[in-house]
N, CA and C of each residue as an Amber inpcrd file, in Angstrom:
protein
   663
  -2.7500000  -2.0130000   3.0850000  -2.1060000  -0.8800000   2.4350000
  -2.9690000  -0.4220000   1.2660000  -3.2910000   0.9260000   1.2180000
  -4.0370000   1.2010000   0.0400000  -3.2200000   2.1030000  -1.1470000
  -3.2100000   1.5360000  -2.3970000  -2.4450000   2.5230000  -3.2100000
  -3.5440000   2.8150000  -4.7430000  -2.7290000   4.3200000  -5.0400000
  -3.4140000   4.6140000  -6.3060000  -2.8490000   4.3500000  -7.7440000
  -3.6790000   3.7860000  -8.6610000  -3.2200000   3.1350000  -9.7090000
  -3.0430000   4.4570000 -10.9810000  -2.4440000   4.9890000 -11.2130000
  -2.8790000   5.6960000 -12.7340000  -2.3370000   5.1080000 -13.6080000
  -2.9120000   4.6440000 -14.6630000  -2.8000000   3.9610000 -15.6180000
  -4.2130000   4.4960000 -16.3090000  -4.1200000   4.9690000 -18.2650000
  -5.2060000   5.0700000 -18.7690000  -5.6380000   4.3040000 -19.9520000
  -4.5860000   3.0950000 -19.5910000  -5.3300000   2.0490000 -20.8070000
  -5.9530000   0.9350000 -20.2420000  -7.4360000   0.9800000 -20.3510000
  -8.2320000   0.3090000 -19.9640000  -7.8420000  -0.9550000 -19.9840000
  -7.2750000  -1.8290000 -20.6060000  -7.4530000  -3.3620000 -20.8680000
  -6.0830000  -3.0280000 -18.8000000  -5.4220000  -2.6350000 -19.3660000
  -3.8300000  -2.6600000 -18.8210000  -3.9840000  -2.2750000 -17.3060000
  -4.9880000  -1.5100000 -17.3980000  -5.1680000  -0.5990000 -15.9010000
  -5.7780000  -1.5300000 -15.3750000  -7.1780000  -2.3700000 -15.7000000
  -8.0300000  -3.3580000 -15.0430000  -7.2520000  -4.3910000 -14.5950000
  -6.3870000  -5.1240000 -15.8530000  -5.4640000  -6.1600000 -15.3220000
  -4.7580000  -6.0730000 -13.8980000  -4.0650000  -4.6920000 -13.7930000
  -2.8620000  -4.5290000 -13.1990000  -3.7940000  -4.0780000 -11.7200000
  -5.2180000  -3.6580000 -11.4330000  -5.6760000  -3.3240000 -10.3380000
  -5.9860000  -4.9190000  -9.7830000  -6.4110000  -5.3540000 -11.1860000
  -7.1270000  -6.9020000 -10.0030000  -5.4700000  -7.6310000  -9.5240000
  -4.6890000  -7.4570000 -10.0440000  -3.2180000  -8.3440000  -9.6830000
  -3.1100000  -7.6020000  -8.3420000  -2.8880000  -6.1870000  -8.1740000
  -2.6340000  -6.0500000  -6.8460000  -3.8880000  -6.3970000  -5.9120000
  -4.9840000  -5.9660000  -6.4630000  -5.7750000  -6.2740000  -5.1170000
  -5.7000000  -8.0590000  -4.5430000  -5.5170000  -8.6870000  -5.8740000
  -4.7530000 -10.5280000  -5.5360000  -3.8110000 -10.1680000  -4.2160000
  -2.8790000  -9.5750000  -4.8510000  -1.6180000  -9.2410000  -3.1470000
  -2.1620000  -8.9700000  -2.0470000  -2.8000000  -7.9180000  -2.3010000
  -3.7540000  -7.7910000  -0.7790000  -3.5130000  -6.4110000  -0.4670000
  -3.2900000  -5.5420000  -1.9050000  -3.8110000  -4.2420000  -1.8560000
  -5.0310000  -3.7300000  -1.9430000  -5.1850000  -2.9050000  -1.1310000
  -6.7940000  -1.8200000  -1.6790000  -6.1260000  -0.8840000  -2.5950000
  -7.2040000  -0.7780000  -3.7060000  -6.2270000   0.1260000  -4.5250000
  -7.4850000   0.5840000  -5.7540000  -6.7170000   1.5660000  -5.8630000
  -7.7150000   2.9060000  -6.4780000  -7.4680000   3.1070000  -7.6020000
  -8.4890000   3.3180000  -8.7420000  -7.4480000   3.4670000 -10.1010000
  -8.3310000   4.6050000 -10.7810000  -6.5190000   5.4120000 -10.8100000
  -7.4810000   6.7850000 -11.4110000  -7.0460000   6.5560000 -13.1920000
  -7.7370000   7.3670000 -14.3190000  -7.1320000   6.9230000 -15.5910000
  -7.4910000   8.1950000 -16.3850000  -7.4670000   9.6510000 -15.8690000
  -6.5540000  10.7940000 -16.4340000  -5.6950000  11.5130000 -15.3370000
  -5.0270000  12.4610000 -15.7060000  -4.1410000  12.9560000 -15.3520000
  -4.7030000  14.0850000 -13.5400000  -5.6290000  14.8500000 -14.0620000
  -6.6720000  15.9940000 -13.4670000  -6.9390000  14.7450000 -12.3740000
  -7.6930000  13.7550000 -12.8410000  -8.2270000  13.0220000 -11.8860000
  -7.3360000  12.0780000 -10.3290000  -6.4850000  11.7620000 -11.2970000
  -4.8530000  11.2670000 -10.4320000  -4.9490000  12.3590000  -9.5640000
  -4.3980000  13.6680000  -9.7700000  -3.8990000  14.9000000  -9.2730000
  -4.6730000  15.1800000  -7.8170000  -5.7750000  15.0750000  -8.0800000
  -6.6250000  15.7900000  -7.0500000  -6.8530000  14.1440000  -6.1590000
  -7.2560000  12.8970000  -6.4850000  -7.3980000  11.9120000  -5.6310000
  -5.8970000  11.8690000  -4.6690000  -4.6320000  12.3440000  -5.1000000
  -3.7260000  11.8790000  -4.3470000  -3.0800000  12.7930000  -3.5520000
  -3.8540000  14.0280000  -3.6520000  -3.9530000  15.0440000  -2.9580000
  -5.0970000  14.8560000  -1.2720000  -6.2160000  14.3440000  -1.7690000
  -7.5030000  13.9650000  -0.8260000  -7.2570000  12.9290000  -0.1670000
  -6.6830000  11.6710000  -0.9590000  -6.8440000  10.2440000  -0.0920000
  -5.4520000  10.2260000   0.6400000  -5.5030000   9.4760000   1.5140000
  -3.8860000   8.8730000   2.6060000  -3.3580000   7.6590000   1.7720000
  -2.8570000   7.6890000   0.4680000  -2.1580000   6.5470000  -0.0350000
  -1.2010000   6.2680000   0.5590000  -0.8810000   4.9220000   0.9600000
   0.4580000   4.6540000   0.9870000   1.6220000   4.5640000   0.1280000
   1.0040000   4.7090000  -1.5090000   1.8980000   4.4870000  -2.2190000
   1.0970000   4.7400000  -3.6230000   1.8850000   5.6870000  -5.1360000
   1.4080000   5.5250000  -6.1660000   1.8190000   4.9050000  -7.4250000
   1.3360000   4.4660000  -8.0070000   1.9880000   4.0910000  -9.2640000
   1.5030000   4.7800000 -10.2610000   2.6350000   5.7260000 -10.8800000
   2.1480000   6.7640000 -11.9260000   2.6790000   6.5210000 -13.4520000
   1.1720000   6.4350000 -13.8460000   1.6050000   6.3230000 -15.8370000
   2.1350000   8.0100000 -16.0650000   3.0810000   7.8490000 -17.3040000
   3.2600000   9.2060000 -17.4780000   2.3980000   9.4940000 -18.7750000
   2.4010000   9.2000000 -19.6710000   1.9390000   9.1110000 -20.5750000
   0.6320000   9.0740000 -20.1590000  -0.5390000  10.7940000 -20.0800000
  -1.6060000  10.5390000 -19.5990000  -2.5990000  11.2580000 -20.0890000
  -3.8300000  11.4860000 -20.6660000  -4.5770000  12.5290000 -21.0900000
  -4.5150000  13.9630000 -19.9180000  -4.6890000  14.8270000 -20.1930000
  -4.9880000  15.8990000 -19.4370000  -4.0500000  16.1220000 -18.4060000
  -3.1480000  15.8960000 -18.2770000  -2.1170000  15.8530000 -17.6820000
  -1.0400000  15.0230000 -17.2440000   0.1070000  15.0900000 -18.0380000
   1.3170000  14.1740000 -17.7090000   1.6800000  13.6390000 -16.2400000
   2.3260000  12.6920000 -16.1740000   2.8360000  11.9890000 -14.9450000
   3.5350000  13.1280000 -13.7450000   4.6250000  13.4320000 -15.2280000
   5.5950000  14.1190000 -14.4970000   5.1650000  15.4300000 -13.5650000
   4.2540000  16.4230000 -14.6140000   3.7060000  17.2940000 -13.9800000
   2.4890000  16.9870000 -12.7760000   1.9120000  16.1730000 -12.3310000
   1.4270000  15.2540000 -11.6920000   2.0450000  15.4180000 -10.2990000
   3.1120000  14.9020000 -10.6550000   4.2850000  14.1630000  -9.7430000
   4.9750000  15.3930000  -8.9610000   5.2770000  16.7800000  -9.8270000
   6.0050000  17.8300000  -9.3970000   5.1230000  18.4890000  -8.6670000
   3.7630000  18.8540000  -8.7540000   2.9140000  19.2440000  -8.0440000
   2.3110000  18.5310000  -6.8400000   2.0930000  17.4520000  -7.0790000
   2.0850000  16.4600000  -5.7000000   2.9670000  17.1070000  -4.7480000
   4.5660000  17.0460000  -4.8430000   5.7990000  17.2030000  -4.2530000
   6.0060000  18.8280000  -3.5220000   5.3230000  19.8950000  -4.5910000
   5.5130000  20.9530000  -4.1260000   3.8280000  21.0990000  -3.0880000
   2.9880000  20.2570000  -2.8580000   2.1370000  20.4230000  -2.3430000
   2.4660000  19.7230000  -0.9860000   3.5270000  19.1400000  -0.8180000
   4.3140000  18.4810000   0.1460000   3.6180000  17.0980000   0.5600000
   3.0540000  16.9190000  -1.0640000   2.6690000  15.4290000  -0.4710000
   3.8690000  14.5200000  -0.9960000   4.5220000  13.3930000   0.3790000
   5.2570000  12.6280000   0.2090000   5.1670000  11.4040000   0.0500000
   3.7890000  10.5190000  -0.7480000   3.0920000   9.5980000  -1.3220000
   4.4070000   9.1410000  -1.9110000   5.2240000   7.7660000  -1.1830000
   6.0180000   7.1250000  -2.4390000   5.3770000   6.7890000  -3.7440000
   6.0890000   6.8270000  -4.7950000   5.6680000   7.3930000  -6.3940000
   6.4200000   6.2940000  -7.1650000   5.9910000   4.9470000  -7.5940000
   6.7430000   4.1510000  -8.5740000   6.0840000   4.4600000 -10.3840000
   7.1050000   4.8770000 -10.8710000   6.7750000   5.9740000 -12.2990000
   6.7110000   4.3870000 -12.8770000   5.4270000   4.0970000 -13.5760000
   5.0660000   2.9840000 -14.9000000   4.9040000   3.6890000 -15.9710000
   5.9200000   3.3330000 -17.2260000   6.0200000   3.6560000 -18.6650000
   6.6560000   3.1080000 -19.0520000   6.0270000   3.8080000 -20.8610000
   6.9050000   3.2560000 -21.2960000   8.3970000   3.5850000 -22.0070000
   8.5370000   4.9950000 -21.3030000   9.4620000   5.7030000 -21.4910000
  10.8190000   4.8700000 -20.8490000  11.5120000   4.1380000 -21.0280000
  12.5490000   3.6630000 -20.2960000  13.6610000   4.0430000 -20.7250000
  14.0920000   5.2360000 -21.5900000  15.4660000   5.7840000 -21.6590000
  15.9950000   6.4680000 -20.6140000  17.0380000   6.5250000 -20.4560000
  18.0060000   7.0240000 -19.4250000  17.7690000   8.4980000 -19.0580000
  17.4570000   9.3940000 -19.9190000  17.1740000  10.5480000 -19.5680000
  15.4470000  10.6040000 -19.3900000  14.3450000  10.2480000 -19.4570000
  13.2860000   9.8040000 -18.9520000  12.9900000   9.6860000 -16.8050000
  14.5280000   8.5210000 -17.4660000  14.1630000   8.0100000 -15.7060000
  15.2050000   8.8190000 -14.7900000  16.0140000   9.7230000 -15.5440000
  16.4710000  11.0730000 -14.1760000  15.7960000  11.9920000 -14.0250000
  14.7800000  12.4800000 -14.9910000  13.9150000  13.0610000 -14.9420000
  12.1050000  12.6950000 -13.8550000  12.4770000  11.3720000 -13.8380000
  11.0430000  10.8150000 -12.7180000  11.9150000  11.2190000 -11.2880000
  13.1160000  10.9190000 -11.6660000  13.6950000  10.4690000 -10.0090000
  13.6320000  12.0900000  -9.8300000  14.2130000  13.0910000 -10.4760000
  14.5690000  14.3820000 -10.0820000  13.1930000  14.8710000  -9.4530000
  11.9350000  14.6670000 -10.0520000  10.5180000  15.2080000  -9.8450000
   9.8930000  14.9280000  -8.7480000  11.0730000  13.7540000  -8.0670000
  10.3110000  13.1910000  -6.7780000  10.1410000  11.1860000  -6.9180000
  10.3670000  11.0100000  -7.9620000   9.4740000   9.1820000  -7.6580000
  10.3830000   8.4980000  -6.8410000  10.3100000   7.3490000  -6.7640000
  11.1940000   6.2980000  -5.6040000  11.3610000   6.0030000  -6.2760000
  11.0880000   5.1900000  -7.2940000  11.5540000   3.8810000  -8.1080000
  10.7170000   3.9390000  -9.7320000  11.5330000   3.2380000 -10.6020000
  10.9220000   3.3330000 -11.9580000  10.6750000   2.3320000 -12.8800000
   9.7230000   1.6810000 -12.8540000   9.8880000   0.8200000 -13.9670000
   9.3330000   0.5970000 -15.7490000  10.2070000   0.1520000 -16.1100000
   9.4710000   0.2480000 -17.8660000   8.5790000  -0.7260000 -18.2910000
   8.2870000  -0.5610000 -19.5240000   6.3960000  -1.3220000 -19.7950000
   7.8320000  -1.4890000 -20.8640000   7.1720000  -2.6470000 -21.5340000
   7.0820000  -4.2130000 -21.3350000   7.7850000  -4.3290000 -19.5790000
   6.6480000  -4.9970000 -18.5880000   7.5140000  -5.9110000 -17.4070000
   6.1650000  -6.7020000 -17.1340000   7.1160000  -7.4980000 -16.1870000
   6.2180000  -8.8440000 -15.3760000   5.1520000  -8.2610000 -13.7740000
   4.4560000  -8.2250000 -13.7600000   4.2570000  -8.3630000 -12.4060000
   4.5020000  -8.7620000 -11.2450000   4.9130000  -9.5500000 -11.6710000
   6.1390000 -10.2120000  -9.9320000   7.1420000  -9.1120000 -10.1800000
   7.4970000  -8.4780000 -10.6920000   8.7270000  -7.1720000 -10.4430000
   8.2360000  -6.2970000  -9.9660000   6.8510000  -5.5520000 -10.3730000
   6.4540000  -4.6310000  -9.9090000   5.8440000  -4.8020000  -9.0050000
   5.1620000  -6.1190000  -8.2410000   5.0650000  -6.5350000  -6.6900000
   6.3590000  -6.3490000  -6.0940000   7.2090000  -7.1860000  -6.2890000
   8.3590000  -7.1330000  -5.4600000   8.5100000  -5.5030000  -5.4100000
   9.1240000  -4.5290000  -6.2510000   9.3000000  -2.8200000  -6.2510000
   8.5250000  -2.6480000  -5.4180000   7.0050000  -2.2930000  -5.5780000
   5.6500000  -2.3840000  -4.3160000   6.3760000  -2.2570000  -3.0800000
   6.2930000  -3.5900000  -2.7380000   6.9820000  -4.1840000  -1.6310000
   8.2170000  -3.3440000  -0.9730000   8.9460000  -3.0310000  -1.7380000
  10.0480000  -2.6790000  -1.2370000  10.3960000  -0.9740000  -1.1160000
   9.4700000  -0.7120000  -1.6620000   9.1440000   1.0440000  -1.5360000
   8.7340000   0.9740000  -0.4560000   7.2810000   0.3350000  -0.5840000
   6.4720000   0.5230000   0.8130000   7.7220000   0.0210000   2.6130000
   8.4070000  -0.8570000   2.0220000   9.1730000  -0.7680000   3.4800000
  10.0050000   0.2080000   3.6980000  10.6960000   0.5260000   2.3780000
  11.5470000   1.5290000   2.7740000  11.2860000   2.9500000   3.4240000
   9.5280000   3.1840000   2.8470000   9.7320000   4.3830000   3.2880000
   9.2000000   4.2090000   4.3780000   8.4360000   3.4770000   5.1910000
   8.6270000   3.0800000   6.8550000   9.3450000   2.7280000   7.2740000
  10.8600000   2.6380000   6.8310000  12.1020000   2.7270000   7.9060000
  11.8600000   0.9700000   7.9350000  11.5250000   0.6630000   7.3050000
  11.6720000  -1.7150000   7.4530000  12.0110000  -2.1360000   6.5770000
  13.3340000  -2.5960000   6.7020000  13.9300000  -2.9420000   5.4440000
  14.0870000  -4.2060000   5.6970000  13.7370000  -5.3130000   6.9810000
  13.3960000  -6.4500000   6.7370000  12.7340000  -7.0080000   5.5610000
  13.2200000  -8.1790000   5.0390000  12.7910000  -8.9770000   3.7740000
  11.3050000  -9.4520000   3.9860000  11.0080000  -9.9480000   5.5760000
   9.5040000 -10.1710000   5.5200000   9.4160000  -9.4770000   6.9290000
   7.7230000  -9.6730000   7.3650000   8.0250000  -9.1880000   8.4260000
   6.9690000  -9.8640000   9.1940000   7.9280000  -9.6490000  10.3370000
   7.3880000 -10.8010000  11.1310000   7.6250000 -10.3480000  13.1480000
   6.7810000 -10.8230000  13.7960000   7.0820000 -10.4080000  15.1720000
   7.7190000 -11.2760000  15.8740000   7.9580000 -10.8650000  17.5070000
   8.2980000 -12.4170000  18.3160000   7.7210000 -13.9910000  18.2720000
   6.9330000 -14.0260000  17.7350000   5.9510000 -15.6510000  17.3430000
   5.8340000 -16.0900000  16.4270000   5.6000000 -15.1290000  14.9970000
   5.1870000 -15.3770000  13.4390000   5.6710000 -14.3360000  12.8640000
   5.4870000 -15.0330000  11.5340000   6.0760000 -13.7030000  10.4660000
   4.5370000 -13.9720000   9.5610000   4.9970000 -13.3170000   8.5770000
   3.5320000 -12.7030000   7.5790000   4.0830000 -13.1050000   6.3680000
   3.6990000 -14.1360000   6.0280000   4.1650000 -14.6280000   4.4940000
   3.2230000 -13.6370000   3.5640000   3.8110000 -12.5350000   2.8260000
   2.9530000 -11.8890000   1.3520000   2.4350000 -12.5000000   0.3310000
   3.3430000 -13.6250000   0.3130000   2.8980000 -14.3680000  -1.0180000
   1.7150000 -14.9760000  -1.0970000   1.0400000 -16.0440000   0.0690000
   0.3160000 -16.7110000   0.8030000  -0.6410000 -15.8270000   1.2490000
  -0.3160000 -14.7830000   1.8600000  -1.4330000 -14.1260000   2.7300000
  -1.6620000 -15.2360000   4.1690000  -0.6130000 -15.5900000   4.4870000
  -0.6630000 -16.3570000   5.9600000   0.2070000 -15.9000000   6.9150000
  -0.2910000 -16.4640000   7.9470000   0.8210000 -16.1730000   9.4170000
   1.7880000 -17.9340000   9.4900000   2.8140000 -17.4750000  10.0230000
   3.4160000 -18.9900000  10.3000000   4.0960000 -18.2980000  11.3010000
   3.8070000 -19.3450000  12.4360000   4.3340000 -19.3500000  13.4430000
   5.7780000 -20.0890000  13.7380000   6.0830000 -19.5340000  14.5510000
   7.1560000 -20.2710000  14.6510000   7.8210000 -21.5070000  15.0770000
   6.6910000 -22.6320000  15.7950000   6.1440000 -24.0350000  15.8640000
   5.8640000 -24.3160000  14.1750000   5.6550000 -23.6290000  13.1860000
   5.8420000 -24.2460000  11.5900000   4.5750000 -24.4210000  11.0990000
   2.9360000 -24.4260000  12.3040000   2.1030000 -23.8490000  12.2360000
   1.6650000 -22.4120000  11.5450000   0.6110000 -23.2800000  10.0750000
   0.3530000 -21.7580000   9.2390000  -1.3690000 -21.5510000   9.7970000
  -1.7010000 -19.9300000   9.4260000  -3.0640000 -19.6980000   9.9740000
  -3.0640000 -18.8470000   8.3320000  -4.3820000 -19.5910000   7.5040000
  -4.3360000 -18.4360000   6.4970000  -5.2110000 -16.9730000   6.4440000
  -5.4820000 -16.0700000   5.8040000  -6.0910000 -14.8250000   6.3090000
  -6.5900000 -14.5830000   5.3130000  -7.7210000 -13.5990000   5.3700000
  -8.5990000 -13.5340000   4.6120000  -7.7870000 -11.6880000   3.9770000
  -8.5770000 -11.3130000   2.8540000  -7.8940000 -10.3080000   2.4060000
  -7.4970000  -9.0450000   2.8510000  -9.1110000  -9.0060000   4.1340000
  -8.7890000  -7.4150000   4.5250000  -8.3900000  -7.7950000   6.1560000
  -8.3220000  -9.0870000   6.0960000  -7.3860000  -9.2850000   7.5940000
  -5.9830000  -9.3630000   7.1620000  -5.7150000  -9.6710000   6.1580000
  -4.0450000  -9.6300000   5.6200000  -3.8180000  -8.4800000   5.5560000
  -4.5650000  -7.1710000   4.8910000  -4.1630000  -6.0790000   4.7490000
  -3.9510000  -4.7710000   6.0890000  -4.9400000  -5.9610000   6.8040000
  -5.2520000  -5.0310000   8.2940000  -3.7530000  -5.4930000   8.9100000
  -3.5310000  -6.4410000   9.2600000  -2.1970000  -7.0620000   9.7600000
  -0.9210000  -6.1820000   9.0770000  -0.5810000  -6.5520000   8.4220000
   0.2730000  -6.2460000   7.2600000   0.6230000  -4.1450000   7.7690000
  -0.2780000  -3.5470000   7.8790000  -0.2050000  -2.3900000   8.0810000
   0.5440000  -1.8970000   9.3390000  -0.6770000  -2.8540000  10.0920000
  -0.1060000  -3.0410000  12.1480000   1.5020000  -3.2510000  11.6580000
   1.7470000  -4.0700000  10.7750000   3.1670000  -4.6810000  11.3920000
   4.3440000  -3.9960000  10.8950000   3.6730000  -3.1510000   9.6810000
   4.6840000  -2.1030000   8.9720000   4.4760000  -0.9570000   9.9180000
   3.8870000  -0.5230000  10.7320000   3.9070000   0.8000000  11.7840000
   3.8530000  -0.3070000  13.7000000   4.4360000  -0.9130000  14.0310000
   4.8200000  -1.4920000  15.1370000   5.0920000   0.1660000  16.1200000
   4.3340000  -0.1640000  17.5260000   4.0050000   0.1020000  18.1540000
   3.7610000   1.6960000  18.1520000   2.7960000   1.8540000  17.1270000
   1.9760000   2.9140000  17.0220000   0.7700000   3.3800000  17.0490000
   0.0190000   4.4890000  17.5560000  -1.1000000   4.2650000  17.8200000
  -1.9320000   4.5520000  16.9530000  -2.9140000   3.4090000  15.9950000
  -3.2540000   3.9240000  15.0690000  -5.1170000   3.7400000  15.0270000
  -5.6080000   4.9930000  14.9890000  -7.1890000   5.1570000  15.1360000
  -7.9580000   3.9290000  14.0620000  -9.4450000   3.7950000  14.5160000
  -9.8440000   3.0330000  13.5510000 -10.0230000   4.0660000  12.1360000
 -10.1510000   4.9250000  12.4720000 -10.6220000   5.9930000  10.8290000
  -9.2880000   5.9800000  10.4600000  -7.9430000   5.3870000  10.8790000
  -6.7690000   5.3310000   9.9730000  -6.6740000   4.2740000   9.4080000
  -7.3160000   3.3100000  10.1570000  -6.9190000   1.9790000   9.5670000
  -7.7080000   1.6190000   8.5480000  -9.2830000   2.3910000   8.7740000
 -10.1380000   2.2380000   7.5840000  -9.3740000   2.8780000   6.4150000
  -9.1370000   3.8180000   6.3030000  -8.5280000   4.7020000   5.8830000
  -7.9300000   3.6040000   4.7610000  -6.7650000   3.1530000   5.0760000
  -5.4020000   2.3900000   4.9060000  -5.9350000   1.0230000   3.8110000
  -7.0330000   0.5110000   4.5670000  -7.2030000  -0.6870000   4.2850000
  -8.3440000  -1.0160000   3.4050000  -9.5360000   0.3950000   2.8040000
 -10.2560000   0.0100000   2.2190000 -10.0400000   1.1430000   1.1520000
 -10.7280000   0.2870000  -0.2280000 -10.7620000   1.6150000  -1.5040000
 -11.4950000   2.6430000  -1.1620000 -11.3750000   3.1630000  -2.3340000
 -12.3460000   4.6310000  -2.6060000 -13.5290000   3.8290000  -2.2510000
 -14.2230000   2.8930000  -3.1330000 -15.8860000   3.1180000  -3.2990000
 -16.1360000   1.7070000  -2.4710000 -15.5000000   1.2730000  -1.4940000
 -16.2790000   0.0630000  -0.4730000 -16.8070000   1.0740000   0.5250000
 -17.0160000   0.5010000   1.2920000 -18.1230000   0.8040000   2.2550000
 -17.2190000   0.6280000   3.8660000 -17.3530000   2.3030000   4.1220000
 -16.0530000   2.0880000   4.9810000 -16.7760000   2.8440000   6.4300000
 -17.3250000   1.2940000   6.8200000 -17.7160000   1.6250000   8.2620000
 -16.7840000   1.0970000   9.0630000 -16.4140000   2.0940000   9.8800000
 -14.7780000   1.9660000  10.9810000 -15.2000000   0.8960000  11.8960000
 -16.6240000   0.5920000  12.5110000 -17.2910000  -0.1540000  13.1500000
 -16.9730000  -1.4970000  12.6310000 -16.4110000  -1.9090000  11.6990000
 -16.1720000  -3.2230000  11.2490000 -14.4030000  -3.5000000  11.1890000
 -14.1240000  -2.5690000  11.2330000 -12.2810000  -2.5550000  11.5370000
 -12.3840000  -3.4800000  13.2070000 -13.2600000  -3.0860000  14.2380000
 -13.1350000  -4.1690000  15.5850000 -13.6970000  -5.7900000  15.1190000
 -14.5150000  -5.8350000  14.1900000 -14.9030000  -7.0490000  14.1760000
 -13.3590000  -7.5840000  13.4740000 -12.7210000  -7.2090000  12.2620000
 -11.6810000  -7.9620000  12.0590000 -10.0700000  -7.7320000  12.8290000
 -10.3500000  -6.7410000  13.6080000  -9.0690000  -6.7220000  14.6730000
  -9.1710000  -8.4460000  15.6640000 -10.9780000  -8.6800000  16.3360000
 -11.3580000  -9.6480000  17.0880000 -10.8520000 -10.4420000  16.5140000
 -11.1260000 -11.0920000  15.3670000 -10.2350000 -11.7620000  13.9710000
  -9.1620000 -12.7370000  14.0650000  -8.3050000 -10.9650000  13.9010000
  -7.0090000 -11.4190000  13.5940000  -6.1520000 -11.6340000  15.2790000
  -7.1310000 -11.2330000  16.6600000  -6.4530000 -11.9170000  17.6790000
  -6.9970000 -12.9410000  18.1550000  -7.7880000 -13.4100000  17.2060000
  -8.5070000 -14.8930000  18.0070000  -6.9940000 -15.7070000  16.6850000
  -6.6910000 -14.9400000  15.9290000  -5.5140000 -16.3200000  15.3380000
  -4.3700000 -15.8690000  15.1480000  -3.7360000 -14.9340000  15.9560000
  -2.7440000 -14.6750000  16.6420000  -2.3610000 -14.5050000  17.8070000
  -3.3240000 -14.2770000  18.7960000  -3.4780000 -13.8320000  19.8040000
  -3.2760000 -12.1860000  20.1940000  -4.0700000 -12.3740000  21.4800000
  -4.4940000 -10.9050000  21.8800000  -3.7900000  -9.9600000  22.1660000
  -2.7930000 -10.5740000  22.8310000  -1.7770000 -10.0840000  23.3840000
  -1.0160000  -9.1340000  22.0810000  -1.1660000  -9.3130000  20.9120000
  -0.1500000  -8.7140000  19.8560000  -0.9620000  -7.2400000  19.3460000
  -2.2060000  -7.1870000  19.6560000  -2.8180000  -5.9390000  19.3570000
  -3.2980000  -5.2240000  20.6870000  -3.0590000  -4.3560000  20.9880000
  -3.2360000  -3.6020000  22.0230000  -4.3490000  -2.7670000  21.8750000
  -5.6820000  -2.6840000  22.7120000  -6.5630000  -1.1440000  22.6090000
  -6.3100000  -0.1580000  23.2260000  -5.8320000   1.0710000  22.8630000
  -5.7420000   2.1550000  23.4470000  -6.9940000   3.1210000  23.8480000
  -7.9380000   3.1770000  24.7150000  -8.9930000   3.5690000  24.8550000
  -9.3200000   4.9570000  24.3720000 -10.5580000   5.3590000  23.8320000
 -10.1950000   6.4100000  23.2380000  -9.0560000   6.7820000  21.9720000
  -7.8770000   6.0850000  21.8070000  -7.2910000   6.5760000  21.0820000
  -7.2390000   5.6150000  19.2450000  -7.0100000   4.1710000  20.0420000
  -7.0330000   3.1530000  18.9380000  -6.5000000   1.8680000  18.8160000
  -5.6230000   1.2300000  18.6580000  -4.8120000   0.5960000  18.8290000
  -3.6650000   0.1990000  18.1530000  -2.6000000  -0.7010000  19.3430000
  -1.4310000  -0.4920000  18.7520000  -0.7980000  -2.1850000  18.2280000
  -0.4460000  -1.9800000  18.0400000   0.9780000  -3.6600000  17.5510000
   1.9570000  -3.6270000  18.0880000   2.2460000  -4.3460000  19.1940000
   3.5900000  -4.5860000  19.7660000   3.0850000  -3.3920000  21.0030000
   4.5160000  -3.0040000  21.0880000   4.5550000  -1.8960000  21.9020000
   4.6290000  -0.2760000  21.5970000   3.7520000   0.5460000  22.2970000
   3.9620000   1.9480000  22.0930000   4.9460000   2.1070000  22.7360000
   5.7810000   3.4850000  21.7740000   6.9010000   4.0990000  22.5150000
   6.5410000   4.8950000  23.7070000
């Protein structure tokens, strides 16, 4: 899953990018306002986390223009604005969810987490197929023999995606897309080497190639 960070206080923004990329996000960090605006317009985020409080352009206005540009990027508003009229004002502009500065990071993982399922329609607590589920915390598979397989970061993130869009057909330039930042090095040609990967330790049978088109997880409709 790849998401964009805006945050423009350096110590705060660095912290909070290396914690998610720990989870096993790719994730982008923009740190003015102009700059946010136009990256989340260009890139396929799955998800943003927006400071409001921003040089050159506020969150909110950010956020309202995103929305009228009909981009529907779930939006978790970080500030430190946490009064009551603040946070009807994020929700009215469009965000999913809001949280206030002073917080922990295990809250705003868990929020993460739970945006990102909701707005793919999975409101399962973990997720998991007919054989294994996908522990987040771990970054492992456990099967259902009690057998764990652990995964490396951009095979967790590659998985993790497959299993939040189940039986869909998704190209390698989406999955690159999805699964790597702005500035890595995003040859789609290496999305098959870690698909090979992740079915030599799950098996094959759970990723499907659609020729020409891409491949799927589980079953296409």
């Amino acid at each position: 899953m790849r998401l964009l960070l805006v945050e423009d206080d350096p110590i705060l923004g660095k912290q909070l990018q290396t914690s998610l990329q720990r989870a096993g996000y790719a994730t982008d960090l923009a740190t003015d306002g102009i700059e946010a605006e136009i990256q989340g317009k260009l890139e396929p985020y799955d998800l943003a986390i927006l400071d409001l409080g921003l040089p050159k352009r506020n969150g909110l206005e950010i956020l309202a223009h995103w929305r009228s540009a009909q981009i529907n990027t779930p939006v978790i508003i970080l500030t430190a604005r946490g009064g009551w009229q603040d946070k009807v004002a994020g929700f009215n502009s469009g965000a999913d969810d809001y949280v206030s500065k002073p917080f922990q990071i295990e809250e705003l993982l868990a929020r993460v987490g739970a945006v990102l399922k909701r707005s793919m329609l999975n409101r399962a607590s973990e997720l998991q197929s007919t054989q294994f589920k996908l522990n987040e915390h771990t970054q492992s598979i456990i099967f259902d023999d009690g057998n764990q397989q652990q995964l490396t970061n951009v095979e967790f993130r590659l998985l993790r995606y497959f299993m939040l869009h189940p039986g869909h057909i998704l190209s390698k330039s989406v999955l690159t897309e999805h699964v790597y930042e702005y500035d890595e090095d995003k040859d789609s040609n290496v999305i098959e080497v870690y698909i090979n990967r992740l079915r030599q330790k799950i098996g094959s049978q759970h990723i499907q190639t659609r020729r020409g088109q891409g491949y799927v997880f589980g079953v296409a409709p």
